[in-house]
C-alpha positions as CSV (number, residue, x, y, z in Angstrom):
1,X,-184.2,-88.0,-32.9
2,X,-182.1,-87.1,-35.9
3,X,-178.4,-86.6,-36.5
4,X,-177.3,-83.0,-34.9
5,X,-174.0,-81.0,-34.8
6,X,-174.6,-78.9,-32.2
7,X,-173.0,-79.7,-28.4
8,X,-175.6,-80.4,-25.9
9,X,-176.7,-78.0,-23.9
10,X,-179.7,-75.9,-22.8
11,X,-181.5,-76.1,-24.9
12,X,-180.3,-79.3,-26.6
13,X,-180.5,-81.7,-23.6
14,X,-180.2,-84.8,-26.4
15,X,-178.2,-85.0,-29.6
16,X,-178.1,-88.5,-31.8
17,X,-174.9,-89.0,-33.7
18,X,-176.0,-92.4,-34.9
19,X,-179.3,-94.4,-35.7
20,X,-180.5,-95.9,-32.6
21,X,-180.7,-100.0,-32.4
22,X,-182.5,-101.3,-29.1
23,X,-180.5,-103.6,-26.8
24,X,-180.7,-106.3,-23.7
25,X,-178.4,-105.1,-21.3
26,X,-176.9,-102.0,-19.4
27,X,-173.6,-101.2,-18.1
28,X,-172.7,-98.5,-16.4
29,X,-169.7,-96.3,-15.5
30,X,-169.3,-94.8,-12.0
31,X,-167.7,-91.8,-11.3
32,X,-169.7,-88.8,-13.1
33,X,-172.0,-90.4,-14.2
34,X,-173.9,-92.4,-11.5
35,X,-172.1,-90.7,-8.7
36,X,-171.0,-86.9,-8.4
37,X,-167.4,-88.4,-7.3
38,X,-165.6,-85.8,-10.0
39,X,-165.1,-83.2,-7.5
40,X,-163.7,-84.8,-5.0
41,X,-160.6,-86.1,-7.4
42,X,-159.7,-82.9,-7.7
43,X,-160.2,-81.7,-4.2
44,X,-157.8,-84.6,-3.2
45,X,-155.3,-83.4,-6.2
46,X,-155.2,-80.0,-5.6
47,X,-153.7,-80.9,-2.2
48,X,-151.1,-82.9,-2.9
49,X,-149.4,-80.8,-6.1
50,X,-150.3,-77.6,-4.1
51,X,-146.8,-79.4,-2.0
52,X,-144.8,-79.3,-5.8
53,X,-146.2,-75.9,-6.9
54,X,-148.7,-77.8,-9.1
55,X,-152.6,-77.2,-10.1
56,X,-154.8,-79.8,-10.9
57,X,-156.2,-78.3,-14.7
58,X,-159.0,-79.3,-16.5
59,X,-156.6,-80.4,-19.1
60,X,-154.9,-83.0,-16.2
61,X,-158.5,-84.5,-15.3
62,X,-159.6,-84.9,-19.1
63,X,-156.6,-87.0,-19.7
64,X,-157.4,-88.8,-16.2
65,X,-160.7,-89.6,-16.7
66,X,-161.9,-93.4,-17.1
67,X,-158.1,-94.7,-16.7
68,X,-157.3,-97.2,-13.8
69,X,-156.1,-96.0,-10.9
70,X,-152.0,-96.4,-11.7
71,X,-152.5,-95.0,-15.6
72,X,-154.5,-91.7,-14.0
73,X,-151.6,-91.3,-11.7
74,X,-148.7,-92.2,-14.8
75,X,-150.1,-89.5,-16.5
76,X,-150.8,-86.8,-13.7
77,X,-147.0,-87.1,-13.1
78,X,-146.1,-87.1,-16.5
79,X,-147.9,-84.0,-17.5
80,X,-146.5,-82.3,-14.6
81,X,-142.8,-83.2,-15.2
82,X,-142.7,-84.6,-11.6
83,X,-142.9,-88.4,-13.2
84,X,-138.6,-88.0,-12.0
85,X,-139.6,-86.9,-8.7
86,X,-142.3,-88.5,-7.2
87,X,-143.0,-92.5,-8.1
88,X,-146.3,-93.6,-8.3
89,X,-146.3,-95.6,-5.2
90,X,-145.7,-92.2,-3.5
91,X,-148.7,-90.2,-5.3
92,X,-150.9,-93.1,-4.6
93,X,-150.0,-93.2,-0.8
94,X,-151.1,-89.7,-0.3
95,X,-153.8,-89.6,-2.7
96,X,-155.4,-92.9,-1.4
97,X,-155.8,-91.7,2.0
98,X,-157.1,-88.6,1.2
99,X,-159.6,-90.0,-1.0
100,X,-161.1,-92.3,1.0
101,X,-162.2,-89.7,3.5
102,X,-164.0,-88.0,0.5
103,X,-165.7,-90.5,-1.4
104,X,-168.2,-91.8,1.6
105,X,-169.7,-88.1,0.8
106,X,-170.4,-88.7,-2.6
107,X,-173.9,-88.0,-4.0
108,X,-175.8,-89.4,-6.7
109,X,-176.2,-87.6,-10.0
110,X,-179.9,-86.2,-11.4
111,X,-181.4,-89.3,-13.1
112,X,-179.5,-91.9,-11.8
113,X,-181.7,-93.2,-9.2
114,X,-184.5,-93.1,-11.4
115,X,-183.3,-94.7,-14.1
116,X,-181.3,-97.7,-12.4
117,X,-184.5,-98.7,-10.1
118,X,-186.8,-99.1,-13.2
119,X,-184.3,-100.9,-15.5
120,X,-184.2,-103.2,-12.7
121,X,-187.8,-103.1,-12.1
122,X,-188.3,-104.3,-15.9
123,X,-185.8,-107.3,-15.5
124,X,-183.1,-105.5,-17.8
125,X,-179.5,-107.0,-16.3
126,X,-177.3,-103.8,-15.4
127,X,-173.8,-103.8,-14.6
128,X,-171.4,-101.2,-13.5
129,X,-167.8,-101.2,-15.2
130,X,-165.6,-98.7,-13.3
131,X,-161.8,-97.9,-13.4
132,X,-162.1,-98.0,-9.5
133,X,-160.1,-100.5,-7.6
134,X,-162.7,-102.9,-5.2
135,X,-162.1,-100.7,-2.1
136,X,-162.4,-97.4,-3.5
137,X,-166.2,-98.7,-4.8
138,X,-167.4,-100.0,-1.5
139,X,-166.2,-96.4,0.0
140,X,-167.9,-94.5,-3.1
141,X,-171.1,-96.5,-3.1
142,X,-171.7,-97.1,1.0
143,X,-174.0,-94.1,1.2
144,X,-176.6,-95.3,-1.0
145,X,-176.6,-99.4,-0.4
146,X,-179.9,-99.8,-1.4
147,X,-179.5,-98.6,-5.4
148,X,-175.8,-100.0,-5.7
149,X,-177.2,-103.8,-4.9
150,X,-179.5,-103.8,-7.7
151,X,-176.4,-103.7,-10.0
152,X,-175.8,-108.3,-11.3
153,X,-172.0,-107.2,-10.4
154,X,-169.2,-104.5,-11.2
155,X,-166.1,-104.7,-12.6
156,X,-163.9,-102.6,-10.4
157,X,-160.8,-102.6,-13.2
158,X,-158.1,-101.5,-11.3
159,X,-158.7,-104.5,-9.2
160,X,-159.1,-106.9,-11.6
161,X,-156.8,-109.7,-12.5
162,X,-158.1,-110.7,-15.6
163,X,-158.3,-107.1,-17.3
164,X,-154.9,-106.2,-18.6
165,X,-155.6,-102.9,-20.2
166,X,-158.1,-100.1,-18.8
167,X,-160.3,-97.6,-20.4
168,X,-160.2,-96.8,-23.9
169,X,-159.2,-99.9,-24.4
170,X,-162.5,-102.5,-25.1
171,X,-161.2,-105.1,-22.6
172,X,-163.6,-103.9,-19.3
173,X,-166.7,-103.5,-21.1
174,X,-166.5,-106.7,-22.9
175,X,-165.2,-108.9,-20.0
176,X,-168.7,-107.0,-18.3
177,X,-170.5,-107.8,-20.8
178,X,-169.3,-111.8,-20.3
179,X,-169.9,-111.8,-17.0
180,X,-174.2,-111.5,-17.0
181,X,-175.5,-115.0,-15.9
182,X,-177.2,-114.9,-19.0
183,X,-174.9,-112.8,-21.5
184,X,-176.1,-110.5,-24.7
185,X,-176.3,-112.3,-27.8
186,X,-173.9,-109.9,-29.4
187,X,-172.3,-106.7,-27.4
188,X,-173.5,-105.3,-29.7
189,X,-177.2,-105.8,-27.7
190,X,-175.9,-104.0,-24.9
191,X,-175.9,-100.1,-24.3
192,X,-172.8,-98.4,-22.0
193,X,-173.5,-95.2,-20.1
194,X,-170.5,-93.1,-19.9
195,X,-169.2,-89.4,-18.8
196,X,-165.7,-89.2,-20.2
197,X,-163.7,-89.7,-23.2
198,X,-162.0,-92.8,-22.5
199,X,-165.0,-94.1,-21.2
200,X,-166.5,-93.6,-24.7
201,X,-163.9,-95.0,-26.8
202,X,-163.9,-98.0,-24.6
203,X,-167.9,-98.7,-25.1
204,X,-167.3,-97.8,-29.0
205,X,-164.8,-99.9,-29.4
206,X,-166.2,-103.1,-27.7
207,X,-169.3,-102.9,-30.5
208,X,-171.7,-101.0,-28.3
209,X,-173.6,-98.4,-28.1
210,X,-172.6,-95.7,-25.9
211,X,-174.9,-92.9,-24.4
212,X,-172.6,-89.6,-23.0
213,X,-173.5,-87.6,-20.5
214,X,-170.3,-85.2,-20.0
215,X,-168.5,-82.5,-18.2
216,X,-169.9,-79.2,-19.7
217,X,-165.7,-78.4,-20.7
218,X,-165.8,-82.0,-22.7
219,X,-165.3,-80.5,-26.5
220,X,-167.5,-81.1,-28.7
221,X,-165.0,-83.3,-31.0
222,X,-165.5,-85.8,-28.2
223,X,-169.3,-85.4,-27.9
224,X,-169.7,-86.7,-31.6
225,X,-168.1,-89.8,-31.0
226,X,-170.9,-91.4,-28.5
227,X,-173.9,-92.8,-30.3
228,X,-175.6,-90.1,-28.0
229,X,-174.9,-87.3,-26.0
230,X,-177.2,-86.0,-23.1
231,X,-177.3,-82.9,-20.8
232,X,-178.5,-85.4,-17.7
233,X,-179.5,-88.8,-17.3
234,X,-182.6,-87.4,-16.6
235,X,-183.7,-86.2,-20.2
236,X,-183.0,-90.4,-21.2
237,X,-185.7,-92.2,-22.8
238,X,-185.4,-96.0,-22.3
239,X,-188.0,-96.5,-25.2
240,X,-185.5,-94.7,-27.8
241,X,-183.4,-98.2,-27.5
242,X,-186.2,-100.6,-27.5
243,X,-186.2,-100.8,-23.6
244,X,-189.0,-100.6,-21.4
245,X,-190.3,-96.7,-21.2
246,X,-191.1,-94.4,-18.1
């Protein structure tokens, strides 16, 4: 595949950016990606600043998206002037419960199954790094048990001590990256899957390589910074990467 300007789309379900370099290892994001959990964020949203005279934009959840669980919440209120209001303590309260009844529902994504079964079927280590907090993963993966345990472990950032700074900063993905029993040479071996933004910069800016598969309302000057953007995980070749093929 060659270098391409245009967004993906219908009939450009893959667009490289940059030349392709295979790699070792796989990690994942969560929500949008591997799980249709997007949704439900802002079902959960809309119901609590529907009590402030609030909508939940597009605009609110791009700035959200791959942030811990405190930082999404810092900024919701901050972009809605309510940051003087309501504390974050109090959003989260709310928000937590209602969530919880909501992600138990949550579906996987075209592709995913597909892809995760034969990366582990071929040996390749796989990970999951998600700005989730250790709860709110068991609740979002419980439905499918069976795919999620193939995963060597996740690092549920909002949960964990040792990462100071979430999405786009590097921190998650490399401290996932470290925790493999047998690690990449480089990070630069290993290959992130991401939906949003953040998600993106973080991969980018741990030295890997970063595949996007985003929101249809991501702009396209967030597109061209992935190494690769793709309509679905289903239109990804493994083989493109040196990996294993279909």
């Amino acid at each position: 595949m060659s270098p391409c300007s245009t967004e993906c789309g219908e009939d450009t379900p893959s667009i490289t950016f940059t030349e392709l370099m295979p790699v070792t290892h796989v990690i994942f994001d969560l929500d949008g990606l591997l799980l249709d959990t997007e949704p439900l964020y802002t079902i959960a949203n809309n119901q609590i600043l529907a009590k402030y005279g609030k909508e939940f934009s597009w605009e609110l959840k791009r700035q959200q998206m791959g942030r811990t669980h405190d930082d999404a919440i810092k900024v919701l209120l901050k972009l809605t002037d309510l940051d003087t209001l309501v504390t974050v303590e109090e959003y989260s309260k709310d928000y937590d419960a209602l969530l919880l009844q909501l992600f138990a529902t949550a579906p996987l994504l075209p592709g995913a199954e597909k892809l995760v079964r034969h990366l582990h079927k071929h040996n390749i280590p796989i990970a999951i790094c998600t700005g989730s907090a250790d709860h709110e993963y068991k609740s979002k993966t419980s439905r499918h048990p069976d795919i999620f345990s193939l995963f060597s472990h996740c690092v549920a950032v909002s949960s964990d001590a040792e990462i100071k700074r979430g999405k786009p900063a590097p921190d998650c993905y490399m401290k996932c990256a470290e925790r493999f029993a047998v690690q990449p040479a480089s990070f630069s071996d290993v290959l992130v899957f991401e939906d949003a933004p953040n998600g993106v910069e973080s991969g980018l800016a741990a030295g890997m390589q970063v595949v996007m598969v985003p929101d249809p309302r991501v702009e396209d000057t967030h597109r061209r910074k992935a190494t690769l953007c793709l309509e679905s995980l289903e239109f990804f070749d493994p083989s493109a990467f040196g990996l294993p093929p279909y």
